[in-house]
C-alpha positions, 0 to 999 in steps of 0.5 A, spaced: 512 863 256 508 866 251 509 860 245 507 861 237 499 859 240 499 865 243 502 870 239 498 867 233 491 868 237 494 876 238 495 876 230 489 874 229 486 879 233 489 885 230 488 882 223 480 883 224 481 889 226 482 897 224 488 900 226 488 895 232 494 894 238 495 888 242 500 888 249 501 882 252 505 882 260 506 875 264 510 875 272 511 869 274 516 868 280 521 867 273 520 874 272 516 878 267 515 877 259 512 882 255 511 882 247 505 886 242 503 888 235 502 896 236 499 899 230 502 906 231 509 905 234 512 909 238 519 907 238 521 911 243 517 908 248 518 901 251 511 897 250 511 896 258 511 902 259 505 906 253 498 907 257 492 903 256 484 903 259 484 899 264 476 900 263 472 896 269 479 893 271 478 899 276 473 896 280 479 891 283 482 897 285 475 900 288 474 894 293 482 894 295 480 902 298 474 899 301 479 892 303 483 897 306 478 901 310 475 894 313 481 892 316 484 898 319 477 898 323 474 904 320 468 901 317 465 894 316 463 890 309 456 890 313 455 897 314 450 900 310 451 904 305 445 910 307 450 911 315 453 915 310 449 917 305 442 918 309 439 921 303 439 916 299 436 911 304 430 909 298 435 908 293 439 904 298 433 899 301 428 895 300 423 892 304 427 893 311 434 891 308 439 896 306 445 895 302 451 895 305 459 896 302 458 888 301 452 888 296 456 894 292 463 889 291 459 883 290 453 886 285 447 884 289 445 891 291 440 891 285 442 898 283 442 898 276 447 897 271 447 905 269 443 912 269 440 910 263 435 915 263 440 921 264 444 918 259 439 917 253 437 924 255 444 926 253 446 923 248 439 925 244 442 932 246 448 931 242 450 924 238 457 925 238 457 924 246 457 917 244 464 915 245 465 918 252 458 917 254 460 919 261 464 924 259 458 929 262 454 925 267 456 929 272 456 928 280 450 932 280 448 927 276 449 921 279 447 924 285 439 926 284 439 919 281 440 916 287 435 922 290 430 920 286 432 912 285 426 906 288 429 900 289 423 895 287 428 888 288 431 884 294 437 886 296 443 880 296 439 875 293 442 875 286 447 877 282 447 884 277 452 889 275 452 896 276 457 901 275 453 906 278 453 902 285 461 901 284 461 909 282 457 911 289 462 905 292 468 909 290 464 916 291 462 913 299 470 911 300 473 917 298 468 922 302 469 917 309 477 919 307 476 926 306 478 926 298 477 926 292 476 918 289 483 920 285 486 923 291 485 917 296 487 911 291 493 914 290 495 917 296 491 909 300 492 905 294 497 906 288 503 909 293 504 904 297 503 899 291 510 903 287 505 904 282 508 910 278 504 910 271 497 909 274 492 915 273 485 917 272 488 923 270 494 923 265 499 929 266 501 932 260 507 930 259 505 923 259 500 923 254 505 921 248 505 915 251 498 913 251 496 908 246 492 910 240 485 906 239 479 907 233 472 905 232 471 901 226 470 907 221 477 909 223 476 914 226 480 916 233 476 914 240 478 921 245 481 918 252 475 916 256 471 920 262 468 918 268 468 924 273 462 922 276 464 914 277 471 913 277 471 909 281 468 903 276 473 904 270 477 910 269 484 909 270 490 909 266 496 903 267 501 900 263 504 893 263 509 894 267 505 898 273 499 893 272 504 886 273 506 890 279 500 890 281 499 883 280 505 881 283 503 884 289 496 880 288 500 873 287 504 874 293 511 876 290 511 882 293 509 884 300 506 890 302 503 894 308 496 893 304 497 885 304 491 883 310 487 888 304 489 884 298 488 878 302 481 881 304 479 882 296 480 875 294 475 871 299 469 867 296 463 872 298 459 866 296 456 870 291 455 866 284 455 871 279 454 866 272 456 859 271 463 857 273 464 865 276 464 867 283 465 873 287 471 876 291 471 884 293 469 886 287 474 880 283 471 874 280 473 867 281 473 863 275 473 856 276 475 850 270 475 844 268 482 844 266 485 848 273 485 845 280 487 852 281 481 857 280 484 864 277 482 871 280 481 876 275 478 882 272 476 885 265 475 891 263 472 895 256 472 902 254 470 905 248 476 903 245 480 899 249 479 891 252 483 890 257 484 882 261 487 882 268 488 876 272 492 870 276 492 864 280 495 865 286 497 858 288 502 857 282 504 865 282 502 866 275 500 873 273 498 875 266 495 882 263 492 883 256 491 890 254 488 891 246 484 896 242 480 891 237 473 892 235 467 888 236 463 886 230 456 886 232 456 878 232 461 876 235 459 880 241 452 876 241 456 870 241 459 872 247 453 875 250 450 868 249 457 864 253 458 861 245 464 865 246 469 868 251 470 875 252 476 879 249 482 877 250 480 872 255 482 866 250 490 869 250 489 870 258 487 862 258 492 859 252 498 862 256 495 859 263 494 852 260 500 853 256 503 854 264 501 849 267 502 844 262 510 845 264 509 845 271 
C-alpha cells in the first residue's frame, strides 16, 4: 500500500532536515503496514513499537471522553461549561450566551488560542522555557486566566482554535469523573480501546523507546509538557496503538466505546476553513479528488508532527508520525494555504494511491 511515490516524498522530508525520523502506518481491512526512515536506530525496537508526540492529535481523545460522558447521559454537548465552573461565568459568556462543552469541541467558544500573556511572561523569565513553553504553565495558572479572562466576542458564530478552551474541556471532564485527566482517559478511554503504549506520562522503563527529535541547530528537544492542558496534546503513542485507535475509529474493531466514537464524527455544521468542517473536535476534509470525506486530526510539538486520519467508508486508516523541522518559509506557504501542513501530502498520496485501486 505505500508504493515508491510515497516513500520518495518521506525521503525527501528527512532529506531537508537535521537529524530527522519519519514512520508511516496504514490499516485497512487487509491489515496494517508500516515502514520509516529513523535517524537513530533503535534496533532492538520494532518501528510500530518506538514512542512519538501525538501533539494536538490528543484533542480526538478529549472529545472522545466528552462523547462518552453525553451518551452515558451524564452531561449534554449543550450544557454550559459555567454549571460546573460557575467562577468562571465572564470567562465563559458574552452577552447572555454561555459557552457549552459543544463550543469547546468545535472551536467556537472564542476563547483564544493560548494565555499568551502569561506565557511571554515566562518565557522573558527564562529563554530556555522555549522548547517546552508549557512545561511551567501551571493549573494555577490556567485557573486566574479563566478568573480574570472577559469574553468580548459572539460565542458559536465562528470558528478560532484554542488549546486553552480544549485544556478547560479535559480539566471540566475529568473533575466531573473525580480524577485527574490522565487518570480518566485511561482508565475511560485508552483501557477499553487495549491501548497499552499511549501515555501522558512515560514510565521509566518505556523511555528508551521514545524517538529522539532536534531543532535545526541540532540541538536535542526535552519530551514535551503540559501539566496545565493536557487534554490538548500531550499524549505519547506508537504506530501500532494509534492504527488501533484508527481501527476502532473505521469500524474494524468493536468497542463498549462505539455509540461515543460514532458521536465524534458527526457534522457540527461548523465550518472551520475551506474544504474543513468539524466533528467533536475531528475535522472533516472535503475533496475534489474524494466522494468520500477523510476524518482526521493533526497535531504539532516542538519536535514532533504527527497526521492521524481516515475514511471510514472505504475502511482506510493511515498515521504519520515525523521529527523534521520547518523552515520559516515553508511555514508561511502553509499559513497562507499555497501548501499542506506536514505530512498531510503523504497521509493523501497513500489515500489517492487507495482509492486508485478500488
Amino acid at each position: 500500500m505505500i508504493n515508491d511515490h510515497t516513500k520518495k516524498l518521506m525521503q525527501k522530508e528527512v532529506s531537508q532536515s537535521k537529524n530527522a525520523s519519519i514512520v508511516v502506518g496504514i490499516v485497512t481491512k487487509e491489515g496494517r503496514e508500516i515502514t520509516g526512515l529513523l535517524h537513530d536506530q533503535v534496533n532492538q525496537f520494532h518501528i510500530g513499537d518506538l514512542f512519538f508526540e501525538i501533539g494536538s492529535t490528543t484533542k480526538t481523545f478529549t472529545s472522545l471522553l466528552l462523547a462518552k460522558l453525553v451518551t452515558e447521559g451524564k452531561i449534554s454537548l449543550d450544557d454550559p461549561i459555567s454549571l460546573f465552573k460557575p467562577e468562571y461565568s465572564n470567562a465563559l459568556s458574552h452577552h447572555g450566551k454561555e459557552v457549552t462543552f459543544r463550543h469547546l469541541a468545535t472551536h467556537t467558544s472564542r476563547i483564544p488560542r493560548e494565555d499568551m500573556k502569561t506565557l511571554r511572561k515566562k518565557l522573558k523569565e527564562d529563554k530556555k522555557r522555549k522548547n517546552n513553553p508549557y512545561k511551567d504553565f501551571t493549573a494555577e495558572d490556567l485557573h486566574q486566566f479563566y478568573i480574570d479572562f472577559d469574553l468580548k466576542k459572539a460565542i458559536g458564530q465562528k470558528w478560532g482554535y484554542s488549546n486553552i478552551g480544549i485544556g478547560l474541556l479535559g480539566n471540566t471532564l475529568a473533575e466531573i469523573l473525580g480524577l485527574s485527566f490522565e487518570e480518566a482517559l485511561q482508565t475511560e478511554i485508552l483501557e477499553p480501546l487495549q491501548m497499552k503504549d499511549t501515555f501522558i506520562t512515560v514510565a521509566e522503563a518505556h523511555k528508551n523507546r521514545y524517538v529522539k527529535a532536534y531543532d535545526k541547530k541540532g540541538n536535542l528537544v526535552p519530551p514535551i509538557e503540559l501539566p496545565a492542558i493536557n487534554g490538548a496534546g500531550a499524549l505519547k503513542s506508537t504506530i501500532n496503538d494509534m492504527l488501533t485507535y484508527l481501527e476502532y475509529q473505521i469500524g474494524l474493531k468493536e468497542s463498549p466505546l462505539q455509540e461515543s466514537i460514532h458521536l465524534t464524527h458527526e457534522r457540527q455544521h461548523v465550518k472551520a476553513f475551506k474544504k474543513y468542517e468539524m466533528g467533536l473536535c475531528w475535522m472533516i476534509e472535503n475533496n475534489k479528488w474524494s466522494n468520500h470525506p477523510i476524518i482526521h486530526h493533526g497535531g504539532t510539538t516542538i519536535g514532533f508532527h504527527t497526521y492521524c486520519g481516515f475514511m471510514k467508508e472505504k475502511q482506510i486508516g493511515v498515521v504519520v508520525f515525523s521529527t523534521v523541522q520547518i523552515p520559516f518559509f515553508r511555514l508561511l506557504k502553509m499559513v497562507i494555504g499555497i501548501e499542506d501542513l506536514v505530512n498531510v501530502n503523504i497521509a493523501h498520496s497513500i489515500f489517492k494511491n487507495y482509492l486508485s485501486k478500488k
